[in-house]
VOBA-1610 file (N, C-alpha, C; in pm, whole numbers, padded with zeros to 5 digits, always signed):
BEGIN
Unk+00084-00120+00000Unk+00000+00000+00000Unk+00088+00125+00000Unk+00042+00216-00073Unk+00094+00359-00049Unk+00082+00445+00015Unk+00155+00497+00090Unk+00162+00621+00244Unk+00144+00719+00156Unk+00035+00803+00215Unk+00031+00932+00180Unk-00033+01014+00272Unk-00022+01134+00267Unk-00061+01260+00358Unk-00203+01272+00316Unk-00321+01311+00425Unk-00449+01270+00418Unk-00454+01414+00334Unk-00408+01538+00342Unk-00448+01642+00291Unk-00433+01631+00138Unk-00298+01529+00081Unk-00270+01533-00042Unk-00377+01390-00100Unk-00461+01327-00024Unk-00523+01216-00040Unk-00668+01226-00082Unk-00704+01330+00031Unk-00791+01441-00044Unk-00841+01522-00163Unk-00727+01570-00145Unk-00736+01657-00285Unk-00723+01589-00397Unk-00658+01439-00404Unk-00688+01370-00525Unk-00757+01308-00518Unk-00863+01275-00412Unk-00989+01133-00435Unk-01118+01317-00485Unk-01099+01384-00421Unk-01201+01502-00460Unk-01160+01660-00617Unk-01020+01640-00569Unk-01012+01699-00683Unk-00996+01642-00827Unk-00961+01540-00807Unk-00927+01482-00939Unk-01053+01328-01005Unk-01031+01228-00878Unk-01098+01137-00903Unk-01279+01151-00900Unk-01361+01237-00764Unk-01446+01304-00774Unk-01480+01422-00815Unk-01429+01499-00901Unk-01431+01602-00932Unk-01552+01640-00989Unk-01609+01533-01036Unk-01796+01585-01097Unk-01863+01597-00972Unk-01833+01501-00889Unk-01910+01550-00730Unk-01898+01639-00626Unk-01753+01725-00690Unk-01687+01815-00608Unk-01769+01920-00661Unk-01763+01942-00795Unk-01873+02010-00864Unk-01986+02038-00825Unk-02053+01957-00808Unk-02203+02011-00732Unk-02185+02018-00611Unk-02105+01977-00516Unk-02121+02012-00423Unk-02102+02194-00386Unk-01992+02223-00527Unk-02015+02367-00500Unk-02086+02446-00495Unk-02136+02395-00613Unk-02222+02468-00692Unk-02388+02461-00579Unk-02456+02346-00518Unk-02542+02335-00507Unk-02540+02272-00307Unk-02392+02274-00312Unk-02409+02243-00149Unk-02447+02127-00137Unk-02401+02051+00016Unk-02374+01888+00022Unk-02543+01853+00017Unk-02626+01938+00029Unk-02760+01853+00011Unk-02715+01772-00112Unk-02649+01880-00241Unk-02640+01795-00382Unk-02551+01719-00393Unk-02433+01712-00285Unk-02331+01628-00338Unk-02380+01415-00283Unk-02468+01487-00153Unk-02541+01366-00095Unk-02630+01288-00151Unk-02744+01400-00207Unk-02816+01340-00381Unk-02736+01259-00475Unk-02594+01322-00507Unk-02549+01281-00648Unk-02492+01179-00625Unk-02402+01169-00504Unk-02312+01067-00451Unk-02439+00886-00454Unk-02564+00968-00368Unk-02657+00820-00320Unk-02744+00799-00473Unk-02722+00830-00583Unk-02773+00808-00669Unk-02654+00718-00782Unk-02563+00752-00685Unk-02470+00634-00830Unk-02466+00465-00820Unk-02526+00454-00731Unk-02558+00304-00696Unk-02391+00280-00604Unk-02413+00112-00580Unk-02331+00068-00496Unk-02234-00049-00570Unk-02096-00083-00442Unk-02044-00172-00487Unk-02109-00326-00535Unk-02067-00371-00659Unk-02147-00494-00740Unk-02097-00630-00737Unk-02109-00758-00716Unk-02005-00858-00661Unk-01858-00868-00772Unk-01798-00879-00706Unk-01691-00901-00823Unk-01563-00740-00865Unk-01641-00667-00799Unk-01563-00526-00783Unk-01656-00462-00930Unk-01596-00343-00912Unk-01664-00220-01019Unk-01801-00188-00895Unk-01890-00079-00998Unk-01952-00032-00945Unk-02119-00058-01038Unk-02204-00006-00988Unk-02369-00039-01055Unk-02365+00097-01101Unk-02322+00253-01138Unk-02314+00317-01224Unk-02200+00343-01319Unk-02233+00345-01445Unk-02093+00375-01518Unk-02047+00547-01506Unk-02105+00606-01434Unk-02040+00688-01377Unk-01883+00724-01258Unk-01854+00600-01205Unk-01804+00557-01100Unk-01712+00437-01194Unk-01736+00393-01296Unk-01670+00274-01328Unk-01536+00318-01374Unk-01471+00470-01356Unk-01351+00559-01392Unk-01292+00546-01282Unk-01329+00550-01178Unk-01303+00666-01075Unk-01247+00519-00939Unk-01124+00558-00922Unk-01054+00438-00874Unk-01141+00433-00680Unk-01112+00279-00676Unk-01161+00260-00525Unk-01169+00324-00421Unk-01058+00314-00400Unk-01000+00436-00277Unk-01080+00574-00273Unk-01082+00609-00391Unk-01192+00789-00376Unk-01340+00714-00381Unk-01393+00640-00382Unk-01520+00595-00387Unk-01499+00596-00185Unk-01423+00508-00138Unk-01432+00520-00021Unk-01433+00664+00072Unk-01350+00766-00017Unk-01335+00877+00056Unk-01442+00924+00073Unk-01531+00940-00113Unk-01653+00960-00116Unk-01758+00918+00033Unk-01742+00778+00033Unk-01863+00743+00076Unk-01836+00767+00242Unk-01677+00782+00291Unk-01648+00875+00407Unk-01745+01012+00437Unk-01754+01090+00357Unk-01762+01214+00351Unk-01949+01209+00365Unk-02006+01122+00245Unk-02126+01108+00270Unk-02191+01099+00405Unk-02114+00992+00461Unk-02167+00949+00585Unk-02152+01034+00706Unk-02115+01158+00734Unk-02088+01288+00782Unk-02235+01339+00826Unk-02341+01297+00715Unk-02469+01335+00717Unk-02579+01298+00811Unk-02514+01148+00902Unk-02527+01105+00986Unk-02518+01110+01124Unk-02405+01211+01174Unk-02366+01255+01274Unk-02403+01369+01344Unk-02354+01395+01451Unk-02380+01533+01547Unk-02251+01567+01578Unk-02209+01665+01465Unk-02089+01695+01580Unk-02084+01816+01610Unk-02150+01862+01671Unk-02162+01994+01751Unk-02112+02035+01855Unk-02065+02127+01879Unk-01966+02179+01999Unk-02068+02127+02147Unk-01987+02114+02253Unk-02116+02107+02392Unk-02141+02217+02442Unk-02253+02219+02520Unk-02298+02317+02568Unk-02204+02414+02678Unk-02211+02543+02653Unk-02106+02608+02705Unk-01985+02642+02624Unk-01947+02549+02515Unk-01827+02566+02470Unk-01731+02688+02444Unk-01619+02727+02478Unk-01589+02819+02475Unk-01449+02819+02348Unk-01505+02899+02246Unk-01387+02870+02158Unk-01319+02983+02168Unk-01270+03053+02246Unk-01209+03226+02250Unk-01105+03231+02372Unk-01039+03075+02432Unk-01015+03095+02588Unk-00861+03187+02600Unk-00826+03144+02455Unk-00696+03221+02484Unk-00660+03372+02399Unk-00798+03426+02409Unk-00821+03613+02398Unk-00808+03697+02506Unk-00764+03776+02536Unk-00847+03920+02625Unk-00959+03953+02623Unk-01006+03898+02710Unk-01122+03965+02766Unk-01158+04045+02862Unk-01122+04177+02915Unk-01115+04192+03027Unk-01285+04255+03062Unk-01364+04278+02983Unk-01479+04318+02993Unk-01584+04211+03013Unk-01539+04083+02964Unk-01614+03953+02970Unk-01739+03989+02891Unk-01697+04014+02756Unk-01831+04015+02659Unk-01823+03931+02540Unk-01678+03841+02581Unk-01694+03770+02453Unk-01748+03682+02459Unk-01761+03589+02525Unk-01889+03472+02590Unk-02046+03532+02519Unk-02073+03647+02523Unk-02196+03700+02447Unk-02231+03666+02312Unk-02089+03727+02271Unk-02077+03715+02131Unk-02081+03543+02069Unk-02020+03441+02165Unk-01981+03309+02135Unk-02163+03260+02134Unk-02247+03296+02259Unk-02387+03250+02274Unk-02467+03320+02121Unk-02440+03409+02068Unk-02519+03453+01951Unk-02538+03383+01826Unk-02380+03389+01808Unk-02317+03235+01723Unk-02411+03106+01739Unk-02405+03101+01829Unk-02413+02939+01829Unk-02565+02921+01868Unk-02621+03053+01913Unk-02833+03027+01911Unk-02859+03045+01776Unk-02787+03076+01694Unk-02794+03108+01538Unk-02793+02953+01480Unk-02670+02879+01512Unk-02674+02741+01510Unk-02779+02654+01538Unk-02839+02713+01657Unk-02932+02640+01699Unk-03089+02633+01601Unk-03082+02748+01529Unk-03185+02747+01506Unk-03231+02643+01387Unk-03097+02571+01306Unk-03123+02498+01248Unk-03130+02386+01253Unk-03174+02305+01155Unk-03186+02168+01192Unk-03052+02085+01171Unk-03039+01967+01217Unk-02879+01864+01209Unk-02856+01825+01067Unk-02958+01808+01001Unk-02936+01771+00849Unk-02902+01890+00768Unk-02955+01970+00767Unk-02885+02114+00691Unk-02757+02143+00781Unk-02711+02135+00870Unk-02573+02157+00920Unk-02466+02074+00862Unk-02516+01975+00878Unk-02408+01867+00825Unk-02415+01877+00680Unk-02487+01884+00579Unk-02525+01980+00454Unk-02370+02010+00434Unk-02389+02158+00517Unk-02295+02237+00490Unk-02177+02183+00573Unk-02192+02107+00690Unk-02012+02071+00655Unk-01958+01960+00562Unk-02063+01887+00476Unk-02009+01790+00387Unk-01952+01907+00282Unk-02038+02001+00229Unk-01967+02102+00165Unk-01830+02164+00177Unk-01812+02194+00324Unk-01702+02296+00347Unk-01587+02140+00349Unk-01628+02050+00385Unk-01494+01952+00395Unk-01442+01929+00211Unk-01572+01903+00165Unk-01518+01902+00064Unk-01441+02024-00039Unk-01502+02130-00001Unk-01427+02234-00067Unk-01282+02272-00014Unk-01244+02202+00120Unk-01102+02220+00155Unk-01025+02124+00078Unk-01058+02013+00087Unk-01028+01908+00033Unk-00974+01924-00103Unk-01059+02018-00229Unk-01063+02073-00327Unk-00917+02138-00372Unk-00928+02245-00216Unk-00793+02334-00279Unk-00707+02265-00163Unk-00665+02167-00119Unk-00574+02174-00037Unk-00539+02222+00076Unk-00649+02296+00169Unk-00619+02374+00249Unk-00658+02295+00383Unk-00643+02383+00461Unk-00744+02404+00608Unk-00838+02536+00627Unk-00893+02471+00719Unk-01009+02642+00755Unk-00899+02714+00849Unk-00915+02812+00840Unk-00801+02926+00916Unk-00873+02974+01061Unk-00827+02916+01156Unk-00842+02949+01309Unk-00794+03041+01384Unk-00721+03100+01343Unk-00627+03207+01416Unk-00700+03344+01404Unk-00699+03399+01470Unk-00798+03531+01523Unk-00725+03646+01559Unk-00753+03751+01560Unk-00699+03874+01582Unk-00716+03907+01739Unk-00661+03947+01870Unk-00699+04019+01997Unk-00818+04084+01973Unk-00935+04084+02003Unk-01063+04159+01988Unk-00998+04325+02073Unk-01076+04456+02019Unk-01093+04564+02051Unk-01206+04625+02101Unk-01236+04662+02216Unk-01363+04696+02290Unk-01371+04832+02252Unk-01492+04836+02296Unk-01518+05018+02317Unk-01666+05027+02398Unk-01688+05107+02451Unk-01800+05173+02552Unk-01938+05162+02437Unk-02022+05088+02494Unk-02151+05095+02432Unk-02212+05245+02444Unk-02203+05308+02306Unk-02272+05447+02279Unk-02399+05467+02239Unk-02440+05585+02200Unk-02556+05607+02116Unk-02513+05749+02073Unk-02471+05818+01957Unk-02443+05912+01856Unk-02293+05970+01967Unk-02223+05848+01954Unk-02088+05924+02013Unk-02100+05909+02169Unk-02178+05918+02223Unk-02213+05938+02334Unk-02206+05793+02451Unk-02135+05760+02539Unk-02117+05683+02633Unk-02183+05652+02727Unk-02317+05530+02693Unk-02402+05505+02760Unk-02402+05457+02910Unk-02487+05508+03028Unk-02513+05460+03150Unk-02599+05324+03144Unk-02554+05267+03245Unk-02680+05132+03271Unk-02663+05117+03383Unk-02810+05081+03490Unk-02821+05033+03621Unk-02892+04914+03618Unk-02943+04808+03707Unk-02958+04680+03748Unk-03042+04723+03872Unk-03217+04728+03840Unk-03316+04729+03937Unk-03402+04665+03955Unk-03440+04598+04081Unk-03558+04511+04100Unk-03673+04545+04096Unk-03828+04453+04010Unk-03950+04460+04050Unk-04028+04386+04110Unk-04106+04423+04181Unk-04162+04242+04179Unk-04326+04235+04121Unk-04338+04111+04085Unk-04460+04112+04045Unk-04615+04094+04093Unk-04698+04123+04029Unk-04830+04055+04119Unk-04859+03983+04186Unk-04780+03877+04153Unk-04770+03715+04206Unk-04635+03737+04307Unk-04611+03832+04371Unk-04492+03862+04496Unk-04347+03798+04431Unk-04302+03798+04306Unk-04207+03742+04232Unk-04092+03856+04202Unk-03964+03859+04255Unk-03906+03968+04235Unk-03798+03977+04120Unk-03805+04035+04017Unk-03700+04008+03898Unk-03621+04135+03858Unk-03489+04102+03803Unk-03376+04233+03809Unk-03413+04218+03654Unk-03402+04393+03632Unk-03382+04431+03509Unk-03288+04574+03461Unk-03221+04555+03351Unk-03141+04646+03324Unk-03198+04774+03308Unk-03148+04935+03277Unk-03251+05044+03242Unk-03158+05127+03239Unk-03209+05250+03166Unk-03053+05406+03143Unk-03021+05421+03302Unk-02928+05395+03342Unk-02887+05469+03457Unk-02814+05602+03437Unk-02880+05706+03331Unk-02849+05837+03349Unk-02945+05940+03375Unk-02941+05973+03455Unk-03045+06074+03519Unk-03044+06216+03457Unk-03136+06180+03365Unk-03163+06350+03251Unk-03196+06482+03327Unk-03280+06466+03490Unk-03250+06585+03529Unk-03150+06659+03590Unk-03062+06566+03657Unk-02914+06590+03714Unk-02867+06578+03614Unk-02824+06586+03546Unk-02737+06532+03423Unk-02596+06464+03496Unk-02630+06361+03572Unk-02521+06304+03599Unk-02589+06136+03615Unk-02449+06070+03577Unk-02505+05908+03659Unk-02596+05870+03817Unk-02689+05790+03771Unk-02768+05688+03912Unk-02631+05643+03992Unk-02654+05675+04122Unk-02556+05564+04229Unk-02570+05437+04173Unk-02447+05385+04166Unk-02449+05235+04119Unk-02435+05229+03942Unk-02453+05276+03927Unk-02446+05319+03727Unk-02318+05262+03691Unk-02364+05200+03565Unk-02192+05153+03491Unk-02215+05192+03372Unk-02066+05153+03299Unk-02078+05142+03165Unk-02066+05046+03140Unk-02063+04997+03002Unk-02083+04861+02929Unk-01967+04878+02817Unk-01922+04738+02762Unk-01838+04744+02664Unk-01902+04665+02561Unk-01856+04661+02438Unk-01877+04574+02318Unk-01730+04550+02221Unk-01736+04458+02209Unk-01596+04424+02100Unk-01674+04528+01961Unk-01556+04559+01942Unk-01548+04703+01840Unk-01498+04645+01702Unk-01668+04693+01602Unk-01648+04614+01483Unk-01676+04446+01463Unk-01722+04428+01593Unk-01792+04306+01623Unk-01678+04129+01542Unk-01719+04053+01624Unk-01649+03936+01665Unk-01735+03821+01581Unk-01835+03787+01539Unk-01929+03664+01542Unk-01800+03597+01421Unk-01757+03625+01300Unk-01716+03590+01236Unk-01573+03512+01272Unk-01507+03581+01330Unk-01430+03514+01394Unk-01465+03419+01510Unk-01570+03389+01585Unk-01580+03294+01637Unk-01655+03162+01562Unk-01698+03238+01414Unk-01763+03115+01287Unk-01641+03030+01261Unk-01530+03138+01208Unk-01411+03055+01192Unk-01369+02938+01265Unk-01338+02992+01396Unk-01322+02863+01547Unk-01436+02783+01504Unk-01524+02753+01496Unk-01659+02641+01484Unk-01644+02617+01378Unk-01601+02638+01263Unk-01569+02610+01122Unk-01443+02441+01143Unk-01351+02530+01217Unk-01204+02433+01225Unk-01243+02316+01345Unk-01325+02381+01400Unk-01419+02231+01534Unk-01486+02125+01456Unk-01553+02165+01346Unk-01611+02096+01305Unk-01550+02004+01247Unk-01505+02099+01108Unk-01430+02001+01060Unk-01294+01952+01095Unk-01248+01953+01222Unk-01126+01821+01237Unk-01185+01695+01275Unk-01293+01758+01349Unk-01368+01616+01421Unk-01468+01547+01284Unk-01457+01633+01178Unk-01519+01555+01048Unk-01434+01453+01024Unk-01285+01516+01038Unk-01187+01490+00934Unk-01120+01320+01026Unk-01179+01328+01204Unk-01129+01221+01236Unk-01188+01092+01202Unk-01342+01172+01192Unk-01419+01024+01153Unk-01399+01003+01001Unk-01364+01060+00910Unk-01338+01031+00764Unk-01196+00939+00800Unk-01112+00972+00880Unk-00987+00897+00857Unk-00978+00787+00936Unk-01089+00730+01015Unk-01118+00661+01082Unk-01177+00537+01005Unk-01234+00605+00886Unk-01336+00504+00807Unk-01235+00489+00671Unk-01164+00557+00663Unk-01034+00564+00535Unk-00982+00429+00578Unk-00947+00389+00712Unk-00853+00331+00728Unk-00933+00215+00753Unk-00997+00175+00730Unk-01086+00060+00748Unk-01140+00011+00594Unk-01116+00126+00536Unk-01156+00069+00357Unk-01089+00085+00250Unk-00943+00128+00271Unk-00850+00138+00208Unk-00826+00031+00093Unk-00795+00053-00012Unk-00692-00099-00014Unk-00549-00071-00119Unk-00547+00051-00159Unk-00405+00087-00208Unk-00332+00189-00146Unk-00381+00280-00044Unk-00330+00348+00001Unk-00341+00330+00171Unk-00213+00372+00233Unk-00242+00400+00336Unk-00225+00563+00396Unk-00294+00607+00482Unk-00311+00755+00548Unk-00227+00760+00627Unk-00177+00805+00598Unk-00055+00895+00740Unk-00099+01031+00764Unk-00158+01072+00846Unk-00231+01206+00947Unk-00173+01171+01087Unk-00127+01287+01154Unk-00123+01335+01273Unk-00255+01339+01328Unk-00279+01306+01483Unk-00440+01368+01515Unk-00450+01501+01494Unk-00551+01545+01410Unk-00587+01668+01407Unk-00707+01746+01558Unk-00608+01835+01614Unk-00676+01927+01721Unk-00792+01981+01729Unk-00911+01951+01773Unk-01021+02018+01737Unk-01037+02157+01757Unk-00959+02176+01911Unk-00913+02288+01986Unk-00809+02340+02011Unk-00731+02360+01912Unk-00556+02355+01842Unk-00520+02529+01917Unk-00632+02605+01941Unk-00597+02723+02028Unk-00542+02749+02148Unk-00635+02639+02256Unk-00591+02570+02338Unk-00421+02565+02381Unk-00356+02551+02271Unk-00239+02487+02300Unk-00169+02622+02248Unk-00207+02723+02195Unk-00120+02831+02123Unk-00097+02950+02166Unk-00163+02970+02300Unk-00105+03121+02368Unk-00160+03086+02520Unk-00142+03127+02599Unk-00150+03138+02771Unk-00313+03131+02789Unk-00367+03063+02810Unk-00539+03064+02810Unk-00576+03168+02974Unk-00670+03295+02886Unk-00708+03331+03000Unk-00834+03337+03059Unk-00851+03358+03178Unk-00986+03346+03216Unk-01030+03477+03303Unk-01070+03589+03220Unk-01048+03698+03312Unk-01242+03690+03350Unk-01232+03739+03464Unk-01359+03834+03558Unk-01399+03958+03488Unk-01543+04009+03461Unk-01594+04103+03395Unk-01522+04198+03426Unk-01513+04342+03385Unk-01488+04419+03437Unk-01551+04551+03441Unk-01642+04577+03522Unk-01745+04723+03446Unk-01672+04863+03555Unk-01682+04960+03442Unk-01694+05093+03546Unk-01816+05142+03616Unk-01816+05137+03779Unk-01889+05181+03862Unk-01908+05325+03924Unk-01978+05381+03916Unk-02003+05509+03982Unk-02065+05454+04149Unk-01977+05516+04246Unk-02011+05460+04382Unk-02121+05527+04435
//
């Protein structure tokens, strides 16, 4: 059998050997590549395949293929809480906000259109050779405004009809003093906003943990090549700068 690098193994079972299926998958996203792929029929006794579409297209990328298909099957979704940002500055503790927006956005869809799109995105790496790019910039805060202006906020209790007492946020700037409520803060927001860069991080989560179960099932259906891959890191950040865990930090008026 032949050793080869899963990235260069890739790119020839999808760029070269699947390349009509790489095709729609661009073009039309893994709903179509899952259509096109489960429509060519299956292995037939004796080797070859039941479409003459496939009767080109050597073993080994049929397996990668049918790796990649089977993706459509799974959950691999980050767990609850997950924090993909641990080794940023945060000293305002608003990036956790930004990470929950992301990922209720996620939520709102269903597991089969997710996996959709990561049969897509695996395969379009696959395509050019690459990886998804994880590395992120230090986020930049700034004071939640309104026309320039550096908004107050206070934290006051009501209670309800039913003797139920609940905290709610409100302007803590007092328009006839023109000065801050006792207790008044300000607020921060990452400046120029973050979601994209935390898509990226969930982009590279996804797909390594795609990429373990594809090489998991590579290596079980091989029969001319063998994979040589390193484990790929799901959480490869983790390991790349001092992870911090800072405490909010708001300005208080006493």
């Amino acid at each position: 059998m032949r050793k080869i690098e899963l990235g260069t193994f890739m790119k020839w079972a999808f760029g070269e050997e699947l390349v009509h299926l790489a095709q729609r998958a661009n073009e039309g996203g893994g709903w179509n590549y899952i259509a096109a792929f489960g429509a060519l029929g299956t292995v037939i006794d004796g080797g070859g395949y039941s479409s003459p579409e496939l009767s080109h297209v050597h073993p080994d990328a049929i397996v990668a293929g049918e790796a990649v298909m089977l993706l459509a099957r799974e959950d691999l979704s980050p767990p609850e809480g997950w924090n993909p940002l641990p080794d940023l500055d945060d000293p305002h503790g608003v990036l956790a906000g930004v990470v929950d927006e992301v990922m209720a956005r996620r939520a709102m869809r269903d597991n089969a259109s997710l996996n959709a799109n990561l049969i897509a995105m695996v395969i379009s790496y696959a395509v050019m050779g690459k990886e998804p790019e994880w590395r992120v910039p230090q986020p930049k805060f700034r004071m939640v405004s309104r026309n320039g202006e550096p908004l107050w906020f206070i934290r006051q209790s009501q209670t309800d009809r039913f003797g139920r007492v609940y905290e709610y946020e409100t302007d803590g700037f007092n328009a006839k003093s023109r000065r801050p409520r006792p207790g008044a803060y300000r607020k921060y927001e990452v400046s120029g906003g973050f979601s994209g860069h935390v898509q990226a991080r969930l982009d590279w989560y996804l797909w390594a943990r795609a990429m373990e179960l594809i090489v998991a099932r590579l290596n079980e259906g091989l029969t001319a090549h063998q994979i040589t891959a390193p484990k790929i890191d799901c959480e490869i950040w983790k390991n790349s700068a001092h992870v911090r865990d800072d405490a909010q930090v708001v300005e208080k008026v006493g």
